[in-house]
TORPA-4810 file (N, C-alpha, C, O; in nm, 3 decimals):
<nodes>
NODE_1_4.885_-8.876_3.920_4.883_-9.009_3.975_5.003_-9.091_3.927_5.079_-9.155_3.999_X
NODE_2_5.011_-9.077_3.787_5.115_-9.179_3.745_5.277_-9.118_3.762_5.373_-9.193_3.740_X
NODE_3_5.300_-8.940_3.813_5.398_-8.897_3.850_5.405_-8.925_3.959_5.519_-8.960_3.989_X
NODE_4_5.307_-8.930_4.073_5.360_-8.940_4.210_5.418_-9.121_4.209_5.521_-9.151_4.270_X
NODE_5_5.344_-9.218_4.141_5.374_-9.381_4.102_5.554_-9.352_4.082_5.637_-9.393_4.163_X
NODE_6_5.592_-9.267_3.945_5.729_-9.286_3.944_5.847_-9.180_3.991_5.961_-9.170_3.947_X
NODE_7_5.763_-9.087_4.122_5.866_-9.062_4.209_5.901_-9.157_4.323_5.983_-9.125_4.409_X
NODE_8_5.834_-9.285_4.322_5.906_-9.365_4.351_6.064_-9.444_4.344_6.145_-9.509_4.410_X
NODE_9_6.041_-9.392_4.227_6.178_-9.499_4.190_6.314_-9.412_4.114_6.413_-9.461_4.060_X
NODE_10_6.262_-9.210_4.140_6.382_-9.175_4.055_6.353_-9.047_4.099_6.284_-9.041_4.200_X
NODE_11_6.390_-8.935_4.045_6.337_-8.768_4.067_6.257_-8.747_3.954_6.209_-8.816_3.864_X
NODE_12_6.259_-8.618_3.988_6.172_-8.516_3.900_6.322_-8.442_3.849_6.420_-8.426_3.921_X
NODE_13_6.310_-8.409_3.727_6.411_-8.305_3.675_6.347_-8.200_3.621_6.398_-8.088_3.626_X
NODE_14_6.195_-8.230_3.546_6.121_-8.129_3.529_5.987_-8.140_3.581_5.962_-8.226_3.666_X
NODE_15_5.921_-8.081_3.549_5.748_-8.146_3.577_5.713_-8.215_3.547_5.629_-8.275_3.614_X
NODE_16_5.763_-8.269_3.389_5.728_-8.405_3.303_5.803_-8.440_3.282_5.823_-8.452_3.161_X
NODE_17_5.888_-8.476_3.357_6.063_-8.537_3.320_6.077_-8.586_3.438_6.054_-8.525_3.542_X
NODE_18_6.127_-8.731_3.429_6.181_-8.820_3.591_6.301_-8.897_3.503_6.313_-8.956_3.396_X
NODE_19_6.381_-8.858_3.618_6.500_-8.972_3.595_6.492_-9.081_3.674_6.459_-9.076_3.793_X
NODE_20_6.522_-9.189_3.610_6.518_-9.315_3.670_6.642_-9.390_3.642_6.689_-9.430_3.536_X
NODE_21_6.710_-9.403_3.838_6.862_-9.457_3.823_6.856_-9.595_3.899_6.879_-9.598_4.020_X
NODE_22_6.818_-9.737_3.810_6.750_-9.838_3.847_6.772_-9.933_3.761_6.790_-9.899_3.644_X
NODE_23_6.776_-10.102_3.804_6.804_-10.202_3.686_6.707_-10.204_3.589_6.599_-10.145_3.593_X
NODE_24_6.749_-10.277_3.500_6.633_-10.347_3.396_6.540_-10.385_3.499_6.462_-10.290_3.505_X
NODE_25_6.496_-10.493_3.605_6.384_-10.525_3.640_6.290_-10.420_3.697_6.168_-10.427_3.689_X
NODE_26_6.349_-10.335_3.749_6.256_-10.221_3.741_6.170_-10.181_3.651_6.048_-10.186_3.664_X
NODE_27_6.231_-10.139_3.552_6.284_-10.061_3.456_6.103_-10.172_3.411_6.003_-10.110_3.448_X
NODE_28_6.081_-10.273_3.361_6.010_-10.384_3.324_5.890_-10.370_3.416_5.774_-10.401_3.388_X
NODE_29_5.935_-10.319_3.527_5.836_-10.358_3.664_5.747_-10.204_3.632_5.659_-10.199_3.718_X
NODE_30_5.740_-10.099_3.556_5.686_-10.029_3.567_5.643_-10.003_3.424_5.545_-9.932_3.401_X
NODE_31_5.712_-10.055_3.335_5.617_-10.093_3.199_5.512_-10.129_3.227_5.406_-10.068_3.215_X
NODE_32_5.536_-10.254_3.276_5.478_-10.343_3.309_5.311_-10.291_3.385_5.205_-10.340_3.347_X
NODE_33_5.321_-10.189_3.488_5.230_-10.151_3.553_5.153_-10.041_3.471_5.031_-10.034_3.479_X
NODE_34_5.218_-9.964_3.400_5.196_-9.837_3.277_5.094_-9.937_3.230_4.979_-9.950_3.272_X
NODE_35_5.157_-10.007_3.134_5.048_-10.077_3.021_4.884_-10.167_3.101_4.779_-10.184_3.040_X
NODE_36_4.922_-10.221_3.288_4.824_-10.281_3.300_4.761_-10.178_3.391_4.644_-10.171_3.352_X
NODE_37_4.778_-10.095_3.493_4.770_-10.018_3.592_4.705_-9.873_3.521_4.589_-9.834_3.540_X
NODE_38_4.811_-9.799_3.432_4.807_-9.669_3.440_4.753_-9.657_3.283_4.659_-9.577_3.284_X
NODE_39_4.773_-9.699_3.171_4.751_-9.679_3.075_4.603_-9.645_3.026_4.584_-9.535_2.975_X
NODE_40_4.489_-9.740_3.038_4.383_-9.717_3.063_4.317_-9.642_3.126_4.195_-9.650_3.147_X
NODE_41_4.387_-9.567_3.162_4.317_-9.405_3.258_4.385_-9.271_3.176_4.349_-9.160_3.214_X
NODE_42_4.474_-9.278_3.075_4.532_-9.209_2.988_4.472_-9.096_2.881_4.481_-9.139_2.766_X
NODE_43_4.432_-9.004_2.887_4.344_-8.928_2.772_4.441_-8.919_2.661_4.558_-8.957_2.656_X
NODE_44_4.361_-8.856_2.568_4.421_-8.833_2.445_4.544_-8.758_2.422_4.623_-8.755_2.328_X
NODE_45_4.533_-8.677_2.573_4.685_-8.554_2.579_4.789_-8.603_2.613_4.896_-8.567_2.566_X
NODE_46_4.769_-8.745_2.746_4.881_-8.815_2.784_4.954_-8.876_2.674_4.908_-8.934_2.576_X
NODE_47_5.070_-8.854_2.703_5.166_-8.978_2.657_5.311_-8.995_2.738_5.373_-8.904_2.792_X
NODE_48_5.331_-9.066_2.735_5.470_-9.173_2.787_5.582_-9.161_2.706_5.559_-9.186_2.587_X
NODE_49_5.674_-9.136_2.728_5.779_-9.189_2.628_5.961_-9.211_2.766_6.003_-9.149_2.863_X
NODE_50_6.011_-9.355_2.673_6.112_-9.418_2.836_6.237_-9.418_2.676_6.242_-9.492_2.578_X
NODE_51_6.312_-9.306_2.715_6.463_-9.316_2.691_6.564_-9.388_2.724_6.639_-9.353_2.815_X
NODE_52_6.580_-9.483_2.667_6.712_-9.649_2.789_6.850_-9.555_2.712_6.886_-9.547_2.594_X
NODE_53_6.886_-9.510_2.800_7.051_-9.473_2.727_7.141_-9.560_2.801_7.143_-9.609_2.914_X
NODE_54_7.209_-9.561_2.708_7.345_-9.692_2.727_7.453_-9.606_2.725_7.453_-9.486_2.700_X
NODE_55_7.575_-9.699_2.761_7.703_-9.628_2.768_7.767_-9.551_2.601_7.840_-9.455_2.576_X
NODE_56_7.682_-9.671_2.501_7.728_-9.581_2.359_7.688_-9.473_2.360_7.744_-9.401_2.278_X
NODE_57_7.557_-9.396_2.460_7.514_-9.255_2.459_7.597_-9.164_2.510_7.652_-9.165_2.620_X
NODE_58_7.606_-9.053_2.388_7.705_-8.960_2.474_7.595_-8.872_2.554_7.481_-8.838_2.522_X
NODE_59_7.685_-8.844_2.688_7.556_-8.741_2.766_7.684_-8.660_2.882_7.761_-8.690_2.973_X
NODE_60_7.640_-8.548_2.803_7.755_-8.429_2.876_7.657_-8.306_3.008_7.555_-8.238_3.005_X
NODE_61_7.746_-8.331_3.088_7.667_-8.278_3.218_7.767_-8.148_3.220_7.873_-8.137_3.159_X
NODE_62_7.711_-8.063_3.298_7.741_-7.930_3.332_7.654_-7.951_3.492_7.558_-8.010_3.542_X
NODE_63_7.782_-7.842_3.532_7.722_-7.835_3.690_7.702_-7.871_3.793_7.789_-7.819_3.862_X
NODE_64_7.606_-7.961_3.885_7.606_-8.042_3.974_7.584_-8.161_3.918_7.608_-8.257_3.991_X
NODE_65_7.529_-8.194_3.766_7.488_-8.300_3.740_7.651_-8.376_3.693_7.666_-8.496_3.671_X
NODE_66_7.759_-8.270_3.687_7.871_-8.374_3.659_7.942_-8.413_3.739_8.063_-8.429_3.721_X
NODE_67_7.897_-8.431_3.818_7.962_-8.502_3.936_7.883_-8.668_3.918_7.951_-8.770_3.935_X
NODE_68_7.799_-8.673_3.898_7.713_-8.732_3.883_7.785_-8.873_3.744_7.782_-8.827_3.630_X
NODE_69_7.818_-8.963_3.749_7.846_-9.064_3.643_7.787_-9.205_3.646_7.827_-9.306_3.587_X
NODE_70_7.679_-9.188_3.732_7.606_-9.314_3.646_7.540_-9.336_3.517_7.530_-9.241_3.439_X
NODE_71_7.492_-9.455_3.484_7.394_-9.445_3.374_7.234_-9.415_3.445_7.190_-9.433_3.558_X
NODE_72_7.182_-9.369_3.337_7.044_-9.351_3.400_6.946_-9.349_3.270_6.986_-9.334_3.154_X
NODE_73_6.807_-9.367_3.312_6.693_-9.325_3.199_6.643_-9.224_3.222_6.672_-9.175_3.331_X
NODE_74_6.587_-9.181_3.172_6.462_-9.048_3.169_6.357_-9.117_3.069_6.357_-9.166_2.956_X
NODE_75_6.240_-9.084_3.203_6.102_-9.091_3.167_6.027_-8.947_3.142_6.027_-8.856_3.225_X
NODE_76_5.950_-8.941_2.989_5.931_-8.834_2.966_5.762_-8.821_2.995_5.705_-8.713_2.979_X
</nodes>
């Protein structure tokens, strides 16, 4: 449920991995829904975790992904 919610707004890179290439208000707009929406339906196995990488992050691509030079997050 809460993967198909944030293939909305980014891909899948793994099964439990979405990249999300989107502003801060997004970015807020789905906290935001996690903590009031999705969180409370969460078992003990779920968990969340939102990587904000910035330009001080180094992040080296190989392959098709280096073509690729935006910034982005990954939701884990």
């Amino acid at each position: 449920m809460f993967a198909k919610y944030l293939s909305k707004f980014g891909h899948r890179i793994q099964y439990s991995v979405f990249e999300i290439d989107n502003s801060t208000r997004i970015l807020d707009n789905i906290i935001s829904d996690l903590k009031n929406k999705y969180e409370k339906r969460f078992s003990q196995e779920d968990s969340v975790m939102i990587f904000k990488l910035s330009s001080s992050c180094e992040v080296l691509r190989f392959g098709y992904a280096k073509n690729d030079e935006k910034d982005f997050i990954i939701i884990t």
